[in-house]
N, C-alpha and C positions, 0 to 999 in steps of 0.2 A: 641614537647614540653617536657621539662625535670618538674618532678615532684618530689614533696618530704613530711614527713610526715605531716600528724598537730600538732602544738603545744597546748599546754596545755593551752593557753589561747583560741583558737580557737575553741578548743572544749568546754570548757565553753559559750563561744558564741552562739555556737552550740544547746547547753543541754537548756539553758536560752530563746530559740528562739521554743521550743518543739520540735528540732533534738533528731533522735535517731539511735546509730549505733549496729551493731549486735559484732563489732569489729572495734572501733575508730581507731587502726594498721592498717588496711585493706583498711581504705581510704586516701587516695591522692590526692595531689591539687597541681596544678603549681609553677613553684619554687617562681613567684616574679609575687606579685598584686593581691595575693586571699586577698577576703574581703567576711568573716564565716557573715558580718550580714546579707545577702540578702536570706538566709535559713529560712524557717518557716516552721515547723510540717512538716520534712521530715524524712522519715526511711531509713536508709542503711543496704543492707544487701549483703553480698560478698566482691566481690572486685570493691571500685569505684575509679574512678576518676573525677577530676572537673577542670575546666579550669577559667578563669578571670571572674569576673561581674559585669563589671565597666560601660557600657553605656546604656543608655534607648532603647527602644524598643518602635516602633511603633504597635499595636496591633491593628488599624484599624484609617481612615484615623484622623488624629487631636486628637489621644487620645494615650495617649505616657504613658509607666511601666519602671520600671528601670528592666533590667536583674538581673534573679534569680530564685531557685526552691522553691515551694510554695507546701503544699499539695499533696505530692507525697512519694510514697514506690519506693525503685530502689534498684534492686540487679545485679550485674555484670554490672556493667552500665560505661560508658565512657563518659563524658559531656564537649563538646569543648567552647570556650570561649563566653561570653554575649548570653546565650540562655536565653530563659525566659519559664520554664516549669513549670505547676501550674494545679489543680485539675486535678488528676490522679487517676481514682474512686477505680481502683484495682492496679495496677502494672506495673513498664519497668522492664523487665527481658531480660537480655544478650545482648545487645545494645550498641555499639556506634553513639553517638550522637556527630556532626560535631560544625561548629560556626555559631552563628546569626539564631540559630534554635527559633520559637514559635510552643509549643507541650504544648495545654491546652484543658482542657476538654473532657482528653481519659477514655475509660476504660481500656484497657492492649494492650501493646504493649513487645511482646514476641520473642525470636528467641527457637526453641526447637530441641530438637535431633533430625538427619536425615534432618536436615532444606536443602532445593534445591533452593528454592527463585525464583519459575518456570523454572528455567537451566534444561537442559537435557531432560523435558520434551516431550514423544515422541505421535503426534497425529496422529488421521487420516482423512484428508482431501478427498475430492472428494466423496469415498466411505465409507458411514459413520460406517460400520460395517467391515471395512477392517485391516490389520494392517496396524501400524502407518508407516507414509509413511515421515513425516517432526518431525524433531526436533528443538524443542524451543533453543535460545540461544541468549546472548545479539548483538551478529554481525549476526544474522539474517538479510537475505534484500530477494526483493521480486524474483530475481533470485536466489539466492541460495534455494529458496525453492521452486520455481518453477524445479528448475534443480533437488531437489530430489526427486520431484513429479513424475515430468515425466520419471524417469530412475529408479525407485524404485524398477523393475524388475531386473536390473541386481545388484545381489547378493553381488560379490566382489566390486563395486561401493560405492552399503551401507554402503558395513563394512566398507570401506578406509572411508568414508564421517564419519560415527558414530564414528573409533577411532582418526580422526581427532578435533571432536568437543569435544570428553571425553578426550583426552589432554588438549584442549582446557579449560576447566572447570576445571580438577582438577588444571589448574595452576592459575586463576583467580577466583576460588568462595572462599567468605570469610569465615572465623571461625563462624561469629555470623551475625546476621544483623546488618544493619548501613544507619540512614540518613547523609544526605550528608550535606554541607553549605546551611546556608538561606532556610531552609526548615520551613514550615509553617503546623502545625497540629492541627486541632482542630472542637473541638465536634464530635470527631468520636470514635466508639462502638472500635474495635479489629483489631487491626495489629500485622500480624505472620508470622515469616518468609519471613521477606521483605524488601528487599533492593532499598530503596529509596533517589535517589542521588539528587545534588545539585538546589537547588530554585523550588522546588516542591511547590505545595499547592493543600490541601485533607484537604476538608473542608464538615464535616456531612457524610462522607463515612459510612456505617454499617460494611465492613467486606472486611480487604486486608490480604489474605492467601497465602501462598508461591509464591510473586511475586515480579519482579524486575522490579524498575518505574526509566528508562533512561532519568530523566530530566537535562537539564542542563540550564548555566547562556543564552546561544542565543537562549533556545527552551526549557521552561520550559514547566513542566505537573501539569494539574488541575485535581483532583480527586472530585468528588461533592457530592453534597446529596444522600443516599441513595444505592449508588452505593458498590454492592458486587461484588469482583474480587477473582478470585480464582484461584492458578496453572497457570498466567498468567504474560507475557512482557509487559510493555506499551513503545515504543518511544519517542525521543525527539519530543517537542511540540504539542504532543496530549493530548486532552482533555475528557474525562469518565465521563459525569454527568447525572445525572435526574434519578434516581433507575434505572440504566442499571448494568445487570447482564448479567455477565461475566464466564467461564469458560473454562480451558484449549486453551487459544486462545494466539495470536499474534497479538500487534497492534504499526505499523509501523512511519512513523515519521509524524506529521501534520495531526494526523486522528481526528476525530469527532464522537462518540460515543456517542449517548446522548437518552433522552427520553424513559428511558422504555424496550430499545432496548435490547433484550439477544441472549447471544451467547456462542455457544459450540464447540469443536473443530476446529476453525476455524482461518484462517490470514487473515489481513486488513494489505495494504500498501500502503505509501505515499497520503496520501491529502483525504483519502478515508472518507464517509460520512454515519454514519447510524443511525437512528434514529426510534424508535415506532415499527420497524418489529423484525426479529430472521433470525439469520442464523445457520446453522447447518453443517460440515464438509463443508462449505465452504472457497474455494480460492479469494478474490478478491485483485487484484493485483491493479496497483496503479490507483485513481480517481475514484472508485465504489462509488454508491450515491443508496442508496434506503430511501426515507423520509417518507415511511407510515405502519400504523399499520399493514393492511392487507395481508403484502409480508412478504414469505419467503423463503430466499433463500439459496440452499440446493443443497448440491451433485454437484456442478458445480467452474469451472473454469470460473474466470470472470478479465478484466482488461480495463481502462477508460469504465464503464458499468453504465447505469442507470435502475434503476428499477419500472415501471410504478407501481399506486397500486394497491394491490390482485395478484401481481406476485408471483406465485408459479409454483415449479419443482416437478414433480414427479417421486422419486426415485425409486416408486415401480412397476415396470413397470410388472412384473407377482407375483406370490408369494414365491419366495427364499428370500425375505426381501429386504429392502433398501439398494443395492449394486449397483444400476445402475447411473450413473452420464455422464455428458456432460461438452461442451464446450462453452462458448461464447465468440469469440476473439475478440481481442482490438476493441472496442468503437461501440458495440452493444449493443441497448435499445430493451427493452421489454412494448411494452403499457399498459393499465390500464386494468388489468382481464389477462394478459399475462401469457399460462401454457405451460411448454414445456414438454414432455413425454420423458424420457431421458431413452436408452441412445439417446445424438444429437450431433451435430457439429454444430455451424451455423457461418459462415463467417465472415470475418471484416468487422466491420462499418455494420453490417444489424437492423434491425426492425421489432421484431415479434410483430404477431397481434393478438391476438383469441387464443382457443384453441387445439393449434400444435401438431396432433398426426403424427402414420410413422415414427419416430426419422428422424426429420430431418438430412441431411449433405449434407451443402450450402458452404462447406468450398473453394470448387472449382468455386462460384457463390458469391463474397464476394458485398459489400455495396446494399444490396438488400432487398426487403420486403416480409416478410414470411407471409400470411392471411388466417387465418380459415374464412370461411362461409361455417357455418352449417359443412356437412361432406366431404369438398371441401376443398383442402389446396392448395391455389395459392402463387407462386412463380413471385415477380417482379424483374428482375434481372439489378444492377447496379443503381436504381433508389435513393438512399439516395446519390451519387455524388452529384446532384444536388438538395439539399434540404436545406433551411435554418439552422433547426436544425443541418446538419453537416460542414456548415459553420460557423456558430458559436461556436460549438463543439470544431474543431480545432484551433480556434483564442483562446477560454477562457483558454484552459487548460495550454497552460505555465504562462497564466497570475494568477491563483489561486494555483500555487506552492510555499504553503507559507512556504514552509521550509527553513534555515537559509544557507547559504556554507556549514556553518562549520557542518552542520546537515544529510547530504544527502547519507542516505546509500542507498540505492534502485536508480538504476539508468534511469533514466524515458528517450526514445527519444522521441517527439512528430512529428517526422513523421508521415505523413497520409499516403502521397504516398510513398511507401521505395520499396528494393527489395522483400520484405519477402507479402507487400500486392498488390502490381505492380505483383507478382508470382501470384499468384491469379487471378487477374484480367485478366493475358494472357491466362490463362486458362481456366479460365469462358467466355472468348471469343472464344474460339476455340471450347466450348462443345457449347456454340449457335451456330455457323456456324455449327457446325457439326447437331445438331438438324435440322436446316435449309435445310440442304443437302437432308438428311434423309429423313425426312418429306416432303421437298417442298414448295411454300407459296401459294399454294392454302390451307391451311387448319387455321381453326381458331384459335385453340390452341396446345401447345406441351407438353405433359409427362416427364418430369424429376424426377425420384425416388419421384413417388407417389405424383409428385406438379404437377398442370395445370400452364402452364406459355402461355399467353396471346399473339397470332400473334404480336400482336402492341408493346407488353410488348418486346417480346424477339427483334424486331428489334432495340427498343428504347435503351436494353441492349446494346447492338454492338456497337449503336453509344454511348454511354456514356461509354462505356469501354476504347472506342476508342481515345474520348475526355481526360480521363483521364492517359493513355498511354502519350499522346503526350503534354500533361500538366508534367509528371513525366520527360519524356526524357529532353525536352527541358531545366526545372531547373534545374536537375541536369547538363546537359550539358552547362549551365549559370553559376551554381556554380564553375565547370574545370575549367574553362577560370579564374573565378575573384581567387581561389585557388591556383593554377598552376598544377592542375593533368591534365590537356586537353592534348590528347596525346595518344598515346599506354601505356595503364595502365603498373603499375611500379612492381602490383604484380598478381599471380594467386588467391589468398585467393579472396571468394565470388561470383566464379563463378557459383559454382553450387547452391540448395536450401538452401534460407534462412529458420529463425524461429523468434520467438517472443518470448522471455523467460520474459515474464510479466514484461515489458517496456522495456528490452536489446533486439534490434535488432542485429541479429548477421548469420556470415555463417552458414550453420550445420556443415561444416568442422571445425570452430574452437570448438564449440560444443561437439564434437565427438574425438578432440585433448584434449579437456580440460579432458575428463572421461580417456583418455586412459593415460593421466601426473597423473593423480589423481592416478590409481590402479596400476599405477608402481611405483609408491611411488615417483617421480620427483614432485610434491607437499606436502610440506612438514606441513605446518599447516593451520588451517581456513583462516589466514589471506592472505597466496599464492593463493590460491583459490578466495578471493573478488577481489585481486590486478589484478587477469587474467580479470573477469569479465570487467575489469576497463579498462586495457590494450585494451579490443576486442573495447569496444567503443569508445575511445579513438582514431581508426584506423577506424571509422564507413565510415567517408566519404575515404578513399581510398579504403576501400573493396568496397563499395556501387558506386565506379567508374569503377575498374573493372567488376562487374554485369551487370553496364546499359552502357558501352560499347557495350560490346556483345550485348545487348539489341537491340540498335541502328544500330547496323552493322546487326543482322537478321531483325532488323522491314522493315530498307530501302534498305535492300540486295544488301550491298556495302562492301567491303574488305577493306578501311578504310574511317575516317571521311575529307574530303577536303571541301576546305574553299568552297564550294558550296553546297555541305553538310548541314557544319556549319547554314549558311544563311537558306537554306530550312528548318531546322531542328528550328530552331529558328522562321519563319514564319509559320510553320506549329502548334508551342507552342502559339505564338500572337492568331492564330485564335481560335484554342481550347480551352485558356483561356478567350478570350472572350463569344466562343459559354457556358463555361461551368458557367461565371456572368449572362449571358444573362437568361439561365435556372433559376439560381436562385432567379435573379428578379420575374421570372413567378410565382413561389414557393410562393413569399413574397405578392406579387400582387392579387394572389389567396387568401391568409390568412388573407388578410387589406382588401378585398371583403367580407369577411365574418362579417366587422361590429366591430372586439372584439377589434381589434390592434390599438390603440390612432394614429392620423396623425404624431405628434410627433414622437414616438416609430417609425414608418413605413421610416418616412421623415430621420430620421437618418441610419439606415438601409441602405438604398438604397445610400446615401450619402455614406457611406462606399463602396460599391461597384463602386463608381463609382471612389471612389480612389484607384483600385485594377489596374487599367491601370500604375499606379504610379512602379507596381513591376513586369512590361514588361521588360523594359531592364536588 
């Protein structure tokens, strides 16, 4: 917009309406359609400008104002077209304000020297008295901070990763703070230092300090009652209400922050859920859900997680302080009273029970159940395959990804069975057979680092590993055929160990490529770095062909796949996906015997399963 002085009639208008300026030169208005009457008892002070304020404004549903500033002091202030801003108890100092803003009933709204708008800020996760190990920044996503999580150790990695992001920054943070378009504020205490973009609404907030809220038109953010943020990102389409207290955190796109809930050093990604508890240097990566007061969660890596209540971690496992922390890999719950002694590992997809001393590491023992009794820690291995809960599990989560397209920075795969947890799985069957060996089966139970695992238990592992094995080959060997990869894979990439980078499945070779492009400078800014990210999954299903190739060719110890093969390999998938509905009927059958599950609820249930024959061929 071009701007130009006021005229001597306008400030008249002005002066007659109890405007007052510090320096009537100093303010500026649009070249063509300022109208000076929609001002009342306002002060200027610095340099302002004003934009048009010619249409109504709906200020809740059925009750319409005409735009214009009412009751307010503004110094350095910027004011884009038809806002409507009105009782302003102290101050807007240094601010650009966008169009079709409501900003009524603040007390100050500030930008001050040294303003960061939580950019740059560097925390520390996992270990909560460690240094910071992640830096805040608006194209945060949950691999890139997974990635400097875990590589934190290597030195020249940091530094390429930190002057990549202080590039970053110095070339995109603003002079001053600035709300965006269609931004809605009001009855809220002190916003400072805070860059709040476009169709936001922060309504009843106490206190937004150096932070920057990524809303936009397909993924707006709600800021609510009560609610103090401090030193903190919020993403597009997430919501922050009910006095939840905030600090030095990260919150990624479609998250749910609500009740009470406080948080310190910590990231939350994609669709993640938390309400009534505390997390402290924690990581949860994308779908984490804890909904009750008495959890908290601390010192740990977590991703698709749920948090039974009174889950707690302890960090302190001897007396050097709160340094010791764990892992729970993708789509591991903790039941109700759940404590784990860290440091731990515990596997994909498990279910701990009681409370877990020994640090567990079940990482080679994945969908399993971890059970304290008493001073007894048993080990059920493979047993959550077949359980309703992770049958459901895996159907809900693409369907509650409520982020927009245009929204999706974190990039989520919802495989269950992939190469990175199918790796596990081979393995945790080879350490039972090898227990097996060892031991012999005259004996009742087996020792696995300080677990009792149950004769019955560990055989019932085998075959449910086994099942799950020839449930993974088969589909993906389904998928070849209707894709066109069937064939001698086209590339090497994926044949050795996968990883999980908190939802990006990916080789460790490209992993290990991406850091060594990084520190030789062959990536050149933040944004080369997401694009790789992008690239690897992107390429998921051809590396993930080459994997379970070889996969196949060692399970059925054949030197390639022929149409006989084929055929076995495929009948062998029919039976195992049956054997593995047939379990979880049992599962459900059990749980509708106990009286609580409506015939309804149960009768549908089952009705689903019996539509799983439907996705044989």
């Amino acid at each position: 917009m071009t701007y130009r002085p006021l005229t001597e009639y306008e400030i008249q208008i002005f002066e007659n309406n109890n405007c007052w300026a510090e320096d009537w030169a100093r303010v500026e208005v649009v070249e063509e359609g300022f109208q000076p009457k929609f001002f009342h008892r306002v002060m200027f002070y610095g340099d302002i400008r004003l934009g048009r304020f010619e249409k109504n404004v709906e200020v809740t549903k059925d009750f319409v104002k005409h735009s214009g500033i009412n009751d307010a002091t503004l110094r350095n202030v910027s004011v884009g077209n038809n806002c409507l801003i009105e009782k302003v108890g102290n101050y807007i100092n240094n601010y650009t304000i966008g169009d079709d803003c409501i900003i009524t009933n603040i007390s100050v709204m500030e930008t001050t020297e040294g303003a960061t708008y939580g950019e740059g800020n560097i925390i520390a996760v996992l270990n909560e008295v460690g240094d910071g190990n992640i830096i805040l920044f608006h194209d945060l996503n949950s691999q890139f901070a997974a990635f400097m999580v875990k590589h934190f150790k290597d030195k020249d990695l940091k530094n390429a990763i930190r002057r990549l992001i202080s590039e970053e920054l110095t070339r995109t943070n603003p002079d001053r703070g600035s709300i965006g378009n269609n931004v809605k504020i009001v009855n809220t205490k002190e916003i400072t230092n805070t860059v709040i973009q476009d169709d936001c609404e922060i309504s009843g907030a106490s206190r937004l300090s150096d932070c920057t809220i990524l809303s936009s038109e397909h993924a707006s953010v709600y800021i609510g009652t009560g609610v103090i943020c401090e030193n903190s990102i919020i993403s597009d389409g997430s919501s922050i209400i009910n006095s939840v207290k905030m600090q030095d955190c990260f919150v990624g796109e479609a998250c749910q922050i609500s009740n009470g809930f406080t948080a310190s050093q910590s990231v939350f990604f994609a669709n993640s859920f938390m309400a009534n508890g505390e997390a402290c240097a924690a990581f949860c990566g994308p779908f984490c859900a804890s909904h009750h007061k008495s959890s908290l969660i601390i010192g740990g890596m977590f991703s698709f997680y749920n948090a039974g209540s009174g889950t707690n971690f302890s960090n302190h496992a001897y007396k050097m302080g709160p340094m010791h922390w764990g892992t729970l890999e993708r789509g591991s719950k903790t039941a109700s009273g759940g404590y784990i002694l860290m440091p731990a590992t515990i596997g994909t997809f498990s279910v701990c029970f009681g409370k877990l001393m020994h640090h567990p590491n079940t990482q080679a023992l994945p969908f399993s159940y971890l059970i304290a009794s008493g001073d007894t820690m048993f080990l059920v291995p493979g047993r959550n395959i077949t359980t309703v809960g992770l049958y459901r599990d895996i159907r809900k989560w693409p369907k509650r990804d409520m982020r927009p397209q245009e929204s999706q920075k974190s990039i989520v795969n919802f495989d269950w069975l992939s190469p990175f947890s199918v790796g596990e799985i081979i393995r945790g069957k080879k350490i039972l057979e090898n227990l097996l060996q060892a031991s012999g089966e005259n004996v009742s139970s087996y020792i696995y680092h300080e677990y009792v695992i149950n004769a019955s238990s560990l055989h019932k592992g085998i075959k449910f590993y086994d099942i799950a094995l020839k449930i993974y080959m088969g589909a993906v060997l389904k998928r070849a055929h209707k894709w066109g990869f069937f064939g001698k894979p086209e590339t090497q990439v994926g044949l050795g160990k996968w990883n999980d980078l908190s939802g990006l499945l990916l080789p460790e070779s490209e992993e290990q490529r991406l850091i060594e492009d990084i520190k030789n400078g062959e990536i050149e800014t933040i944004q080369d770095v997401i694009d790789r990210f992008t690239v690897i999954n992107d390429n998921y299903r051809k590396y993930q062909w080459a994997w379970t190739y070889r996969l196949i060719l060692d399970y059925y110890g054949i030197k390639e796949i022929t149409e006989d093969d084929d055929a076995r390999i495929k009948r062998d998938y029919i039976e195992a996906r049956r054997a593995w509905i047939a379990e979880i009927r049992k599962d459900a059958e059990k749980e509708y015997a106990m009286g609580d599950v409506e015939e309804g609820v149960f009768t549908a249930f089952v009705n689903n399963l019996d539509h799983e024959i439907d996705f044989e061929e």
